[in-house]
C-alpha positions as CSV (number, residue, x, y, z in Angstrom):
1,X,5.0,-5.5,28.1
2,X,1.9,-4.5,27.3
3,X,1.1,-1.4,29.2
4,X,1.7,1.7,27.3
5,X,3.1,3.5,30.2
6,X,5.7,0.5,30.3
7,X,6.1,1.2,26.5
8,X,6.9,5.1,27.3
9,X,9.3,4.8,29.4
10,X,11.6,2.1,27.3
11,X,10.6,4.9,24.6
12,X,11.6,8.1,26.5
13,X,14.8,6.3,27.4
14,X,16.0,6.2,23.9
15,X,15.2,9.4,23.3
16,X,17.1,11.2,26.0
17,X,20.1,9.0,24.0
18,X,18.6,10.8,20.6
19,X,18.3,14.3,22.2
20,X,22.5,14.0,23.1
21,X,23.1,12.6,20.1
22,X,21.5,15.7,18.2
23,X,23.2,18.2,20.3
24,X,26.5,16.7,20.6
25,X,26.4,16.9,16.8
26,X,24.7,19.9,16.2
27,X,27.6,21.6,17.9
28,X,30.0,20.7,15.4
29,X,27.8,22.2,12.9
30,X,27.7,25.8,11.9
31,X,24.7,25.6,9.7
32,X,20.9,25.8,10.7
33,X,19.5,22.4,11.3
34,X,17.7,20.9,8.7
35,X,14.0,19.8,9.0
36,X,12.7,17.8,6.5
37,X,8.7,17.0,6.7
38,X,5.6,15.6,4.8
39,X,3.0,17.8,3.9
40,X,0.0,16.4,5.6
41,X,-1.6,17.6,8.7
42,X,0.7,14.9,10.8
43,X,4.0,16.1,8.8
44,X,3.1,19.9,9.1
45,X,2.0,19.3,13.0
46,X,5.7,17.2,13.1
47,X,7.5,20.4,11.5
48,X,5.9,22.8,13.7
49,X,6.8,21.0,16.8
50,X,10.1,20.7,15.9
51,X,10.5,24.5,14.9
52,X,9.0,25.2,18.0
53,X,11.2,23.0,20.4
54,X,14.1,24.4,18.3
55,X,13.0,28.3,18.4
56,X,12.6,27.8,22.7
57,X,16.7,26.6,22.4
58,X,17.7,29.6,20.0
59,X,19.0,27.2,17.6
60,X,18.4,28.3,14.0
61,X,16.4,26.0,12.1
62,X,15.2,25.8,8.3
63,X,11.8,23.3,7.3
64,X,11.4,22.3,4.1
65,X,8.0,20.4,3.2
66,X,8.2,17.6,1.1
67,X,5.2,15.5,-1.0
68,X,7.1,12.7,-0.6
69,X,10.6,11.3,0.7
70,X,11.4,10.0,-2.7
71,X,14.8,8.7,-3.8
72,X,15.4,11.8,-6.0
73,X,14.9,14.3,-3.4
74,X,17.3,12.3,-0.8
75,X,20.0,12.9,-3.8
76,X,19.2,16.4,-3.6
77,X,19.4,16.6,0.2
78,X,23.1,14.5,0.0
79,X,24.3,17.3,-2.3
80,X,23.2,20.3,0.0
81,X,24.8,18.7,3.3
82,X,28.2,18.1,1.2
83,X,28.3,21.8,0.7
84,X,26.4,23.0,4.1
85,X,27.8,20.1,6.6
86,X,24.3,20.6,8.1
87,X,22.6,18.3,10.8
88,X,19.4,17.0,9.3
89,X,16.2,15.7,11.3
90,X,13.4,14.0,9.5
91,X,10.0,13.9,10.7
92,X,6.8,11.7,9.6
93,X,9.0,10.0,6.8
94,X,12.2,8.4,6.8
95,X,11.5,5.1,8.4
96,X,10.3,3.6,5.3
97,X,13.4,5.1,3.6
98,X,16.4,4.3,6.0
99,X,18.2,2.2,4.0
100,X,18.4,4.8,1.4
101,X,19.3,7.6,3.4
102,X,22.0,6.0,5.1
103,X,23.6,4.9,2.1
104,X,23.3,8.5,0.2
105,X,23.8,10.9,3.3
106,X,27.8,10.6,3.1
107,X,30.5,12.9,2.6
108,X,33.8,11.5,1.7
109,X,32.3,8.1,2.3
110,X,31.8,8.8,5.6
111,X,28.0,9.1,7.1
112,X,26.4,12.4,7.8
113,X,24.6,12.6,11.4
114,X,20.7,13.1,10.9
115,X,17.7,11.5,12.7
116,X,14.9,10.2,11.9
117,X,11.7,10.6,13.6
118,X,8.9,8.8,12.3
119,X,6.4,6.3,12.8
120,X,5.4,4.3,9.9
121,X,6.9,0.8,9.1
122,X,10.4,0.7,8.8
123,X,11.9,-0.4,5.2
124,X,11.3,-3.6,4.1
125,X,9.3,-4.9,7.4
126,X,6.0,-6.1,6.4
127,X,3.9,-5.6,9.9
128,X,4.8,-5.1,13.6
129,X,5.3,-9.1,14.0
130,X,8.6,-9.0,12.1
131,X,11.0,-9.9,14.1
132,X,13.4,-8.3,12.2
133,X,12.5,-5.4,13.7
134,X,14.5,-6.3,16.6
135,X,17.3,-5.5,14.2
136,X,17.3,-2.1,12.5
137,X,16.4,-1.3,16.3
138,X,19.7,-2.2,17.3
139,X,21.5,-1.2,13.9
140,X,20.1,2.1,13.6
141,X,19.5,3.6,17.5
142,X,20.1,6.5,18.6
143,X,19.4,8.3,15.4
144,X,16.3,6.7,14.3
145,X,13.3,6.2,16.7
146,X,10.2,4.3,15.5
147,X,7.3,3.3,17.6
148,X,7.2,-0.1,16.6
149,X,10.6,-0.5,18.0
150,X,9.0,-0.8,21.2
151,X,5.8,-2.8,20.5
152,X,4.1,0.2,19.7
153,X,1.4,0.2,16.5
154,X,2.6,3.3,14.6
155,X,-0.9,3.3,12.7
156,X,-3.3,4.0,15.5
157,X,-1.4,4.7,18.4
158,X,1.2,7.4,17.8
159,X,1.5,10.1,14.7
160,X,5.0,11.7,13.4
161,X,3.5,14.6,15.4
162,X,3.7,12.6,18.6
163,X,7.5,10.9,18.1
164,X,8.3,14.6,17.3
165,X,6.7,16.0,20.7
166,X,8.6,13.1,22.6
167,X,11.8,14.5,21.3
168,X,10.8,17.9,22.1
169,X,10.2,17.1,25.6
170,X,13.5,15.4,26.0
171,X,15.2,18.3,24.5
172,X,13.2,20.7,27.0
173,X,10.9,19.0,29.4
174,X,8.9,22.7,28.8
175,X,8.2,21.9,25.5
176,X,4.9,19.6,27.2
177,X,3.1,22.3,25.9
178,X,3.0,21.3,22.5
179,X,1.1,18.1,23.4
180,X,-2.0,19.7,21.4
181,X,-0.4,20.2,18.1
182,X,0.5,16.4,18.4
183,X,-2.9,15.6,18.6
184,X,-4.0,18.0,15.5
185,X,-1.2,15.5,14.0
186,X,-2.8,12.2,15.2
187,X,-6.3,13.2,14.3
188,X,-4.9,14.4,10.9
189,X,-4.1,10.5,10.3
190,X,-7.3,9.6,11.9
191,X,-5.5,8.1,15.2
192,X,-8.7,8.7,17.2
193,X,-10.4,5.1,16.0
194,X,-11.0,4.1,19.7
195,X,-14.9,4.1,21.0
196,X,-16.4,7.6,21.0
197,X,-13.4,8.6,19.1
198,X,-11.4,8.5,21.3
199,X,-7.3,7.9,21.6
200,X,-5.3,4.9,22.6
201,X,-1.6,4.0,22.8
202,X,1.1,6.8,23.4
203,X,-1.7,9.5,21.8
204,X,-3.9,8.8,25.1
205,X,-1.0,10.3,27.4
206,X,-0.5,12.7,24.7
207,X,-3.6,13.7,25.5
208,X,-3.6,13.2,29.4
209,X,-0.7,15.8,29.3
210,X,-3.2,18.3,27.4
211,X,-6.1,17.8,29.8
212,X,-3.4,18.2,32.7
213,X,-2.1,21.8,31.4
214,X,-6.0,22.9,30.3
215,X,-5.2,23.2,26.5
216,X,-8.0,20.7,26.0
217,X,-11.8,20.2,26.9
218,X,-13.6,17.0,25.6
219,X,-17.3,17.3,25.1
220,X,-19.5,15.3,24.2
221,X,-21.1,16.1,20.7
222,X,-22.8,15.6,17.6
223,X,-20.7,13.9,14.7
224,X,-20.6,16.1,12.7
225,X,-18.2,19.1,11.3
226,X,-18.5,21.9,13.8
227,X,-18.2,25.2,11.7
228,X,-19.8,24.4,8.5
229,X,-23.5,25.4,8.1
230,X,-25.9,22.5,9.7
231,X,-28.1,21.4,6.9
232,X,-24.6,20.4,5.3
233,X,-23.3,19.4,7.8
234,X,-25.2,16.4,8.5
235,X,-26.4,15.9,4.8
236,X,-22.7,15.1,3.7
237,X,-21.5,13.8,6.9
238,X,-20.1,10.1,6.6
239,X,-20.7,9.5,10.0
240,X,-24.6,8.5,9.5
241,X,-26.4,7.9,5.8
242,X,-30.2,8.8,6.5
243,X,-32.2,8.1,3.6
244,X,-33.6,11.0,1.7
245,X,-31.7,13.4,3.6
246,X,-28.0,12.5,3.2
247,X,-26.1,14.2,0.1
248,X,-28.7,16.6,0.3
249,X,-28.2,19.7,2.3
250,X,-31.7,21.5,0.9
251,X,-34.0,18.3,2.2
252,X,-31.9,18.6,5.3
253,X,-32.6,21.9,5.5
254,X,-36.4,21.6,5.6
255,X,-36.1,18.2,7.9
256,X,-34.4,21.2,10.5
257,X,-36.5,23.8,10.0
258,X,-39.6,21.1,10.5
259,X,-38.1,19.9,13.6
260,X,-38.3,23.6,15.2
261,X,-34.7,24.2,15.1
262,X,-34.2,28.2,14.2
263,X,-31.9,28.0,11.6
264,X,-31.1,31.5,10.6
265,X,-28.5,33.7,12.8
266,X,-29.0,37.5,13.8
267,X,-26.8,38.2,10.6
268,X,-28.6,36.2,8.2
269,X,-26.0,33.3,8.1
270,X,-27.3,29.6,8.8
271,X,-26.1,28.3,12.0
272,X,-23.6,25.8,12.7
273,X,-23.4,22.9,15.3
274,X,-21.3,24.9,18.1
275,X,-24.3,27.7,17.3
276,X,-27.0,25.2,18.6
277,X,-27.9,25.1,22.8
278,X,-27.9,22.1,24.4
279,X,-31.5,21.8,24.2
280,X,-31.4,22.3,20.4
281,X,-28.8,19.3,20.0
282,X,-31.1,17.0,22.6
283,X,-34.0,18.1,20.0
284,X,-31.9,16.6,17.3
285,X,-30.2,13.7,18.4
286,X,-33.4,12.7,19.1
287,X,-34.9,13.1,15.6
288,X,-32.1,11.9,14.0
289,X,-31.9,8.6,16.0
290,X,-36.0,8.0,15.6
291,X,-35.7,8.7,11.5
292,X,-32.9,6.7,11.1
293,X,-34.7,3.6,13.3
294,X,-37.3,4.0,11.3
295,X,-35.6,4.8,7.7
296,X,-33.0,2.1,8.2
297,X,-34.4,0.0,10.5
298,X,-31.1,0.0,12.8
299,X,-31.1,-0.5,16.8
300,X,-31.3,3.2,18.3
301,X,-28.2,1.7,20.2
302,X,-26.2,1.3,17.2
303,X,-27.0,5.2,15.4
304,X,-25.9,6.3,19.0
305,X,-22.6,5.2,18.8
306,X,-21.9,6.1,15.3
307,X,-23.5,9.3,16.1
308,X,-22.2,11.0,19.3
309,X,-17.9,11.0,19.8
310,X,-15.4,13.1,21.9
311,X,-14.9,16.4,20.3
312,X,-11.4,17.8,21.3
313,X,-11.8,21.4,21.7
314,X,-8.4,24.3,21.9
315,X,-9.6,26.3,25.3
316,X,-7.6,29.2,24.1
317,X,-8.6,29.6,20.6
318,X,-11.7,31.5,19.6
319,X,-15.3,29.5,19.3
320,X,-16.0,28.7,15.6
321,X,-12.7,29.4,14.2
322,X,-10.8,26.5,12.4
323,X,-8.9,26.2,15.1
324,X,-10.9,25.6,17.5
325,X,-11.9,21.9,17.1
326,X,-8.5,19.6,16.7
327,X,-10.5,18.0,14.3
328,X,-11.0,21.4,11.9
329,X,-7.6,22.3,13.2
330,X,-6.1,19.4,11.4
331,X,-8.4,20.3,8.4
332,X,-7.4,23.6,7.6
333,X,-3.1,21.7,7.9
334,X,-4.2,19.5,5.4
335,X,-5.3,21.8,2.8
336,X,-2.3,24.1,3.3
337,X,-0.1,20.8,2.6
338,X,-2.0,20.0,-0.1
339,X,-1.7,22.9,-2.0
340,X,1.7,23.5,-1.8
341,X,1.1,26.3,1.0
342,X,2.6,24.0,4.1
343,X,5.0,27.2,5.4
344,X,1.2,28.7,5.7
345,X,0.2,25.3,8.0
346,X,3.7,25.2,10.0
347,X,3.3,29.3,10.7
348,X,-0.1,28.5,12.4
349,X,0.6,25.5,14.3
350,X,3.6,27.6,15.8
351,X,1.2,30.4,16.7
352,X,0.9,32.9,13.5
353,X,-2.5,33.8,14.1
354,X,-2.5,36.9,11.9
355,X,-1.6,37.0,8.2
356,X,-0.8,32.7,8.2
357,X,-4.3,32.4,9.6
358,X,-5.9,35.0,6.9
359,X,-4.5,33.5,4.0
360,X,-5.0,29.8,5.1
361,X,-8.9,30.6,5.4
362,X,-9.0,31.6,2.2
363,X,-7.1,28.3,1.1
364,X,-9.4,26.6,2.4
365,X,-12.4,27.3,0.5
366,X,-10.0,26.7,-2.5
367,X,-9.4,23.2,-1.5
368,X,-12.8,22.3,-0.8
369,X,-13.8,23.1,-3.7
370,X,-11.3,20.9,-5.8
371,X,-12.3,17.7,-3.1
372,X,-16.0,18.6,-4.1
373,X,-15.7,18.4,-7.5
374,X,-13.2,15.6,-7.7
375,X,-15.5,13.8,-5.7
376,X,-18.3,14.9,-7.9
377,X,-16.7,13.9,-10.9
378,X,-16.3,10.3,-9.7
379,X,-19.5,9.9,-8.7
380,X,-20.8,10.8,-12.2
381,X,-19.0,9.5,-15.0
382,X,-18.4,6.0,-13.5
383,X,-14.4,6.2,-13.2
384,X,-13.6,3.9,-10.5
385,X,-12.6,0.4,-12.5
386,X,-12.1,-2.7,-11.2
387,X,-10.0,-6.1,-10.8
388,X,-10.6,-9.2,-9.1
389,X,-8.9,-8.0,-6.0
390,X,-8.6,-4.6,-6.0
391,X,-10.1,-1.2,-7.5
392,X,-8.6,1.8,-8.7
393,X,-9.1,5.1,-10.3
394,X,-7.1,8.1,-13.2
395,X,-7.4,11.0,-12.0
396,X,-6.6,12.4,-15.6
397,X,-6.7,16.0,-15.8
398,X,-9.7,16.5,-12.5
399,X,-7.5,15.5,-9.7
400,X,-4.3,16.2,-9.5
401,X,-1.1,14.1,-7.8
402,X,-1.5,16.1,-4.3
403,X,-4.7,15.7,-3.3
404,X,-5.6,12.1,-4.4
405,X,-4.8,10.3,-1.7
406,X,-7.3,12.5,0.2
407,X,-10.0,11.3,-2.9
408,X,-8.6,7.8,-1.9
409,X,-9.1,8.6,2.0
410,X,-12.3,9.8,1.9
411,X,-14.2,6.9,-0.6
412,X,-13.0,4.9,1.8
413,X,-13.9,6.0,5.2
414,X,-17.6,7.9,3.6
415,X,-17.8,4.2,2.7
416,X,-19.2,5.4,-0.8
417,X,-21.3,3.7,-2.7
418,X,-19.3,4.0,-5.6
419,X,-16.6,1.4,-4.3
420,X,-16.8,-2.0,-3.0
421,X,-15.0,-1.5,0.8
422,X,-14.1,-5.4,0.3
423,X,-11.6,-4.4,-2.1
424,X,-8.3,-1.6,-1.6
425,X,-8.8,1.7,-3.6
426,X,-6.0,2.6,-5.6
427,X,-5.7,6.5,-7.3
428,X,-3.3,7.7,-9.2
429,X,-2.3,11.1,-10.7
430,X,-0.3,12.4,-13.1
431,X,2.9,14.2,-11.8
432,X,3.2,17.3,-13.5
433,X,6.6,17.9,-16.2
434,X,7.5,13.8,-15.2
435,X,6.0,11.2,-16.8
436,X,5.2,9.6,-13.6
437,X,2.0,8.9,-11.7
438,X,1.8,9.4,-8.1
439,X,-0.3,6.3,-6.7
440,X,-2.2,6.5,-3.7
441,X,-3.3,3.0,-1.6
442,X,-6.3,2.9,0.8
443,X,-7.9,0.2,2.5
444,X,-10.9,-0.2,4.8
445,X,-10.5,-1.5,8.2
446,X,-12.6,-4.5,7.6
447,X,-10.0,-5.9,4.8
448,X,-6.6,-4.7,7.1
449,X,-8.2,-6.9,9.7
450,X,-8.3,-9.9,7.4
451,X,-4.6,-9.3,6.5
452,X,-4.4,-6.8,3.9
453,X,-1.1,-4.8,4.5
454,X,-1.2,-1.9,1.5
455,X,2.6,-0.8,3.1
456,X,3.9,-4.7,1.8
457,X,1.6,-4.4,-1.2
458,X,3.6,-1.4,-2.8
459,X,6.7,-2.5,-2.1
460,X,6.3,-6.0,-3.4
461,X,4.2,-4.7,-6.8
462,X,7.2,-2.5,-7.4
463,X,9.7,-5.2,-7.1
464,X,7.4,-7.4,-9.5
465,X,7.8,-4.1,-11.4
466,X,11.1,-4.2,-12.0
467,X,10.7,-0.7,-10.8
468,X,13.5,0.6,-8.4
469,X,11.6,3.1,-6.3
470,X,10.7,3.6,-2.3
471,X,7.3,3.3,-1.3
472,X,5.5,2.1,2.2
473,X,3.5,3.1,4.7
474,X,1.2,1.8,6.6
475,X,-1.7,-1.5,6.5
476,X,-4.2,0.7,5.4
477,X,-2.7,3.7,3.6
478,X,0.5,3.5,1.5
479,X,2.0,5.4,-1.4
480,X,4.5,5.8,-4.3
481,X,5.1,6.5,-7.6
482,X,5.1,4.8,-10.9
483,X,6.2,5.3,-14.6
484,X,3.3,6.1,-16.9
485,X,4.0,3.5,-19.1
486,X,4.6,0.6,-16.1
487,X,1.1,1.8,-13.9
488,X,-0.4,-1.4,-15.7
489,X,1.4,-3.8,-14.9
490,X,1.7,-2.4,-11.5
491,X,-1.5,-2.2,-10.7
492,X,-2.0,-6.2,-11.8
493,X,0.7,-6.9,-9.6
494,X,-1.3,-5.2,-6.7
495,X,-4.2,-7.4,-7.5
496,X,-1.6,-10.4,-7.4
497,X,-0.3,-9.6,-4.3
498,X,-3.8,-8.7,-2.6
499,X,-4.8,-12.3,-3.6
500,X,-2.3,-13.8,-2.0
501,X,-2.9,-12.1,1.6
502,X,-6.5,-12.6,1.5
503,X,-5.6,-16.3,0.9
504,X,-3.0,-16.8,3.5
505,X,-5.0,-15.5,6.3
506,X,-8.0,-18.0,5.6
């Protein structure tokens, strides 16, 4: 069964079974339904589609966005459905957690109805070749849908936001419209990691479905971010590294301005990429591919590829907004979610194109700011340490608990020169008023293909622990937390366990 079509179908199936089981139950309810959510661009996306779909059926719905599906906060969610009796839907968590859920979510002994709609690995499965898979399918259907319950790689080839617009269309076959906020959610998690950037799996009829109702126009473009000003654009890109130029935006500036390319707008501002004609972004394809032949000595061939991708652009939403690229559109999710603003990044993926969209700008600029000099403060006072097997950085008191797996994220995939990509990147933050760190797991695609699974790592490292707490995820990106005074011996358990993959796939 390896056509995705095939795959959809067997998928859809089960979810028409999960649509009556949500409204068969929601009718003995008389209480808002419950939406629980992560705060990432996939989790706000998930939210938004949900509250959406929901809106369209006039039933009353409450989202609450949470950093993490922790252990304490399902507690807190089995007290409030003992006193509301509320029917509860989880989105882009819960998978990882089931086991937990299902034995806290009672009342009088007897379980709560809730689903779960998620697509990372499910608890305690280490990848999508355990066949015990096969299992929690069967135990846990129809109120908990997972991708990889149908041979489907949750990692690459469906977000939350996508398992959430499958339900949506089951519930309403009208709600097909919402296929473009599941892709802000997939290219949130970085989903589009096929050629050109481009989509595979259940996310490439995700996207078929856009194309087919004219929310969505691929061109193809520079790689590089669309709205910031060029000269910084490309210097602190991490899709090319050109020597002399990259990391600095004033160099770039002058390489531009050398090449012919007008820089300045009517108003004085410095123009962006969606600013430049077509003739302008021949011009510097061009350049960039003959400087970086010559500068790195790489096949033009090869800077090509790395250097033009699909760009998904919103037809209805204005040129040069945030919202305008999926890719920027998924950008200005993540840093509502990030600093504790996600009803700001649900508002605008439901439409709120007013106030949400205002104050969200301005958010923006704030988080930038604190990735910058995070970033900055890494790459200056020599804080990444390292083990045998693995790497890992404090973030003390410069980056705090919700934005470092983002630091994590982004040394990773910028491929910085601070890091060794052979090894996974561990960062961890202090949690404020707990004496907890929140650790965040990343791994480069070279190292996942030769077996590293960071989802298995956490869990196993926190049994070694001694440490009763959920975490998961996925291959290359995983998370939980840890007592400050056990993150040691954590951490050496990582390496451990790191060891012992790399060894078992030679």
């Amino acid at each position: 069964m390896n056509d995705i079509k095939e795959k959809a179908v067997l998928l859809m199936a089960d979810m028409e079974k999960t649509k009556d089981f949500f409204l068969q139950n929601y009718k003995k309810t008389e209480s808002p339904v419950s939406i629980y959510t992560h705060l990432d661009a996939d989790g706000l996306s998930s939210g938004a589609i949900l509250g959406k779909a929901l809106y369209n059926e006039h039933i009353p719905f409450q989202i609450t966005v949470l950093k993490q599906l922790e252990l304490n906060e399902i507690k807190k969610i089995a007290r409030k459905v003992k006193e509301y009796h509320n029917l509860i839907i989880f989105s882009d968590f819960g998978s990882g957690q089931y086991l937990e859920l299902s034995k806290n979510l009672k009342v009088n002994g007897l379980s709560i109805p809730y689903i779960i709609l998620d697509h990372h690995l499910p608890q305690q499965i280490r990848d999508k070749s355990d066949e015990e898979i096969k299992d929690i399918y069967e135990e846990t259907r129809p109120w908990h849908i997972n991708p990889y319950f149908y041979g489907i790689n949750g990692s690459i080839e469906v977000s939350g936001a996508g398992m959430c617009y499958y339900f949506a269309k089951a519930l309403n076959v009208q709600n097909k419209k919402l296929a473009s906020i599941a892709l802000v959610g997939a290219i949130g998690d970085i989903q589009n990691k096929g050629e050109n950037a481009s989509f595979n799996g259940l996310n490439s009829l995700i996207l078929k479905q856009a194309l087919e109702l004219e929310q969505v126009e691929i061109i193809n473009d520079l790689n590089f971010s669309s709205i910031k000003p060029l000269n910084e654009a490309i210097a602190y890109s991490s899709s090319i590294k050109l020597a002399g130029l990259s990391g600095n935006p004033n160099k770039m500036l002058k390489f531009l301005l050398k090449l012919g390319v007008i820089m300045e707008k009517s108003d004085g501002q410095i123009k962006t990429l969606n600013d430049l004609s077509k003739g302008e972004k021949k011009k510097l394809t061009s350049a960039l591919i003959e400087y970086a032949t010559i500068k790195l000595d790489i096949e033009p061939s090869e800077i090509y590829k790395n250097l033009i991708i699909n760009r998904y652009i919103l037809k209805n939403e204005i040129v040069g907004s945030e919202l305008h690229d999926l890719n920027e559109f998924s950008n200005l999710l993540n840093s509502c979610g990030r600093t504790n603003n996600g009803s700001l990044g649900i508002a605008i993926a439901m439409g709120d194109r007013r106030i949400a969209y205002q104050k969200a700008k301005d958010n923006l600029i704030k988080y930038k700011k604190s990735i910058m000099i995070a970033l900055q403060w890494l790459n200056e006072n020599k804080i990444i340490q390292q083990k045998e097997y693995i790497q890992f950085f404090d973030g003390k008191d410069m980056i705090k608990e919700i934005i470092v797996g983002t630091i994590a994220s982004m040394l990773i995939l910028d491929e910085s020169s601070i890091i060794d990509i052979n090894k996974p990147i561990f960062g961890y933050a202090k949690r404020e008023e707990e004496a907890v760190y929140k650790v965040s797991g990343r791994a480069h695609q070279i190292i996942v293909d030769k077996g590293i699974n960071l989802s298995e790592v956490i869990r196993k490292a926190l049994e070694m622990s001694s440490l009763e707490v959920l975490g998961g995820g996925h291959p290359p990106a995983a998370g939980t937390k840890v007592p400050i005074d056990k993150i040691n011996i954590f951490l050496e358990n990582c390496n451990q366990i790191v060891k012992n993959q790399l060894e078992k796939e030679k």
